[in-house]
C-alpha positions as CSV (number, residue, x, y, z in Angstrom):
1,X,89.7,268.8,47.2
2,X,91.7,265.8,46.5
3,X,90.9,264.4,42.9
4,X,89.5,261.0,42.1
5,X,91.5,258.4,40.3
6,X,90.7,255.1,39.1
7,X,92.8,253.4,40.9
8,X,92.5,255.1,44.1
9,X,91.8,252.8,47.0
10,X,88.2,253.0,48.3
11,X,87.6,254.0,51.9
12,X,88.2,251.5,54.6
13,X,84.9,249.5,55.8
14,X,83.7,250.9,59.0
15,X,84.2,248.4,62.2
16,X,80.5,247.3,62.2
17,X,80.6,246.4,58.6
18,X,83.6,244.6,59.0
19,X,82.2,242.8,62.1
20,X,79.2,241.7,60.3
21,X,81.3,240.3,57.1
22,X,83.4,238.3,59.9
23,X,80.3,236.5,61.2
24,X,78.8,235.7,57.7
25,X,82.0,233.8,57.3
26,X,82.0,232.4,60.5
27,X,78.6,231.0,59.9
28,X,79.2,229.5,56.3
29,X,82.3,228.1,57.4
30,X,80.3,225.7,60.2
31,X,77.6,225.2,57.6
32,X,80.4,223.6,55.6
33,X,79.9,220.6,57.9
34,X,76.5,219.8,56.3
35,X,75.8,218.4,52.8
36,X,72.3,219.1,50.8
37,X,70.9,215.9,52.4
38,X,71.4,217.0,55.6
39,X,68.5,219.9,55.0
40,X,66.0,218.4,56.9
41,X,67.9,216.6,59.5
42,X,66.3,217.6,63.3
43,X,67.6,215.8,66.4
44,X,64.1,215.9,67.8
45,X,60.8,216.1,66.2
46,X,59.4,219.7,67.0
47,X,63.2,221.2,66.4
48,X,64.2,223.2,64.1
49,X,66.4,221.5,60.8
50,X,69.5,222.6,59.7
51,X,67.5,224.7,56.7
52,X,64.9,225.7,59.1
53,X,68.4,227.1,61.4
54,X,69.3,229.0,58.9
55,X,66.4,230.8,57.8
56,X,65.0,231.7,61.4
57,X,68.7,233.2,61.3
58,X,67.7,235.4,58.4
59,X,64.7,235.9,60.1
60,X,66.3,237.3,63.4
61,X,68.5,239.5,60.8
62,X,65.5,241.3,59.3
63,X,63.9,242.0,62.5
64,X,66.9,243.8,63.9
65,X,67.6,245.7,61.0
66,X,63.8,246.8,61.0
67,X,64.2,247.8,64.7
68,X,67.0,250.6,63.5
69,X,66.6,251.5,60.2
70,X,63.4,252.0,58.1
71,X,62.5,255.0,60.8
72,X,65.7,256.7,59.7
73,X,65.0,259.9,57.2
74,X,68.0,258.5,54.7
75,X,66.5,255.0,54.3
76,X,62.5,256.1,54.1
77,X,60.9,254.9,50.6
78,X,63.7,252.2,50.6
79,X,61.9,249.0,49.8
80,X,62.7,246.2,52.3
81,X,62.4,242.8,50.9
82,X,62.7,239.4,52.4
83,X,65.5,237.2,50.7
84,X,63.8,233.8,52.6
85,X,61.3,233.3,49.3
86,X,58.2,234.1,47.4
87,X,55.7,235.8,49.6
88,X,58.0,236.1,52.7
89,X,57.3,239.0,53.8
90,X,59.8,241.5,55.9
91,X,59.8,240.4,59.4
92,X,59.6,243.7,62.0
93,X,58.2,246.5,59.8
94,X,56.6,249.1,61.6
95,X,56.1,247.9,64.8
96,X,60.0,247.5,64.6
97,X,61.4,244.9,67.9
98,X,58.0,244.8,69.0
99,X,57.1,242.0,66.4
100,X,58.0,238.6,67.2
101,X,56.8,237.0,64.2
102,X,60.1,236.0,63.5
103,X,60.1,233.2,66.1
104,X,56.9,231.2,64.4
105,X,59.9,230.5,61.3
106,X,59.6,226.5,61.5
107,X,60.0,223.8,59.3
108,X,56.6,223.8,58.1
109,X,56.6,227.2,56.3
110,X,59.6,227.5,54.9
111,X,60.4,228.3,51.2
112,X,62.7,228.2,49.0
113,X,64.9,225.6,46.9
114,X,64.3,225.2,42.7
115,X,64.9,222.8,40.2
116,X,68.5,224.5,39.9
117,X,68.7,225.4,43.5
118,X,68.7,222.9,46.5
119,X,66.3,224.3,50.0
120,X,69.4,224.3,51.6
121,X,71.9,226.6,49.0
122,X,68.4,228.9,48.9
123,X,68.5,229.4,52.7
124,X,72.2,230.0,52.4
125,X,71.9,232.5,49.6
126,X,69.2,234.5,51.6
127,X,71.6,234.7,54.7
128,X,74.0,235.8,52.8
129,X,72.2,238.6,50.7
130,X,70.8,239.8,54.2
131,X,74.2,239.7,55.9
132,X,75.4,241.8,53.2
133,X,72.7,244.6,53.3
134,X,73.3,244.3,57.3
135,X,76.7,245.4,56.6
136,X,75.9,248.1,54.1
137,X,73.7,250.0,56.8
138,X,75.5,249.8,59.1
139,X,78.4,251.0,57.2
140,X,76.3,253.7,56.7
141,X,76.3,254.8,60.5
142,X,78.6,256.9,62.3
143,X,79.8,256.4,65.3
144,X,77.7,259.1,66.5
145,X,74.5,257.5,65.1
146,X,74.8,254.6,66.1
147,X,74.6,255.8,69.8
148,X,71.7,257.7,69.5
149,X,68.7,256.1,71.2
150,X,66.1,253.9,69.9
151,X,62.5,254.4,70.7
152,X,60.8,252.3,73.8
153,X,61.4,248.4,72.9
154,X,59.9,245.2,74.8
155,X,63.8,243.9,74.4
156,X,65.2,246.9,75.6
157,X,67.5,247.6,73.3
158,X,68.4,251.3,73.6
159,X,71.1,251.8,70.2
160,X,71.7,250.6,67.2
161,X,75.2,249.5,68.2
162,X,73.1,247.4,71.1
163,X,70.9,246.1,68.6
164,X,74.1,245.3,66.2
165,X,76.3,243.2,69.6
166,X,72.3,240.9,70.4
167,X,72.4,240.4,65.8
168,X,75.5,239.1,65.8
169,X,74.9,237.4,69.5
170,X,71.8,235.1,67.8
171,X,73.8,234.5,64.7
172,X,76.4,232.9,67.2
173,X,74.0,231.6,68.9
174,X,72.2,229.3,66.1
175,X,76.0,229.1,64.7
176,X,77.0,226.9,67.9
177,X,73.7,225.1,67.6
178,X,74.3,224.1,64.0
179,X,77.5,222.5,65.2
180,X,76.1,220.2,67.5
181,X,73.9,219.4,64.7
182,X,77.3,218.4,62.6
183,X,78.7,216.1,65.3
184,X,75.6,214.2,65.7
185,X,75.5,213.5,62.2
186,X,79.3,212.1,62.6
187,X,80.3,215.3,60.9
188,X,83.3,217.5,62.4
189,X,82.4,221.0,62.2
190,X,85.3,223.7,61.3
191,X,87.0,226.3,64.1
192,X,84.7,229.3,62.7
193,X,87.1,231.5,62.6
194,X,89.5,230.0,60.0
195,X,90.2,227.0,57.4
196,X,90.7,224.1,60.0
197,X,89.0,221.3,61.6
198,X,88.2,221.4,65.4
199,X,90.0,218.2,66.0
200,X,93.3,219.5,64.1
201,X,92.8,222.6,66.0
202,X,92.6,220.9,69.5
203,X,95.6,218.7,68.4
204,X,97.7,221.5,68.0
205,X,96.6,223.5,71.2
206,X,97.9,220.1,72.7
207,X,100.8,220.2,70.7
208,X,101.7,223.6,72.6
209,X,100.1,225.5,69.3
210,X,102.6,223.1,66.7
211,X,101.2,221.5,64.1
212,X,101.2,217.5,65.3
């Protein structure tokens, strides 16, 4: 047996953890675009806002976590609690995927936001709290595990990889919608996957990939 040391290196991150890291970053880096003021800002009346985005996000998280985990022996008596606010409860328990009380999150129920806290850093904070715990069970899975099949859905997913791709999928999916959000506010949304505007990045795709 090979003998701890403080400074050994820790054991690499499993691909799904790292995948889920990647796509918390992705997201925050588009939300970048929007400043507190911009909270409640819906093109259409009946839409979601940019705060209400972010927390049906959170929402969608919870409910796929629920579909995988809390039926797993290692994570029974593990106390799931919502990070969207006071008496938010944990969307998915028990019935698992075949809740879809995480669809009614709207702008008229959400929570959140303090005297030292603005609605929209609260709904950023939850994201990230539940992004992170995504990543830690799912770090937990083998490859093996995470193959093995889920009980009858009404969404059909059959594995908790399947059920990892459609998480990440919606997070993408209100990701691209928050960005259309930014450029009708006259804001310019950042490439998601790294520190630069997507004008500057279409300038240099033009440029033949050179910096103009």
């Amino acid at each position: 047996m090979t003998a701890h040391t403080p400074d050994a290196a820790p054991p690499p991150e499993l691909e799904s953890a790292v995948r889920i890291r990647a796509h918390k970053q992705f997201f925050r880096r588009t939300l970048q675009a929007f400043d507190e003021q911009d909270a409640d800002f819906q093109p259409r009346p009946g839409m979601l806002s940019v705060v209400g985005h972010v927390h049906h996000v959170t929402a969608g998280l919870e409910l796929f976590l629920a579909g995988v985990f809390p039926a797993m022996e290692r994570f029974k008596g593990r106390e799931w609690k919502s990070r969207r606010g006071e008496g938010q409860a944990w969307l998915g328990l028990g019935p698992g995927f075949t809740s879809m009380e995480w669809t009614k999150v709207s702008n008229d129920n959400l929570s959140g936001g303090s005297d030292t806290e603005s609605p929209l850093a609260f709904a950023l904070r939850a994201f990230d709290e539940t992004m992170d715990l995504a990543a830690e069970l799912y770090g937990q899975l083998t490859r093996e595990e995470q193959l093995l099949p889920l009980p009858e859905n009404p969404i059909r997913l059959r594995t908790p990889q399947e059920a990892l791709e459609i998480m990440i999928d919606h997070t993408a999916h209100h990701r691209g919608a928050l960005a259309q959000y930014a450029r009708l506010l006259d804001r310019e949304p950042k490439i998601p996957y790294f520190e630069m505007s997507e004008a500057m990045h279409e300038a240099q795709l033009l440029a033949g990939g050179h910096a103009p």
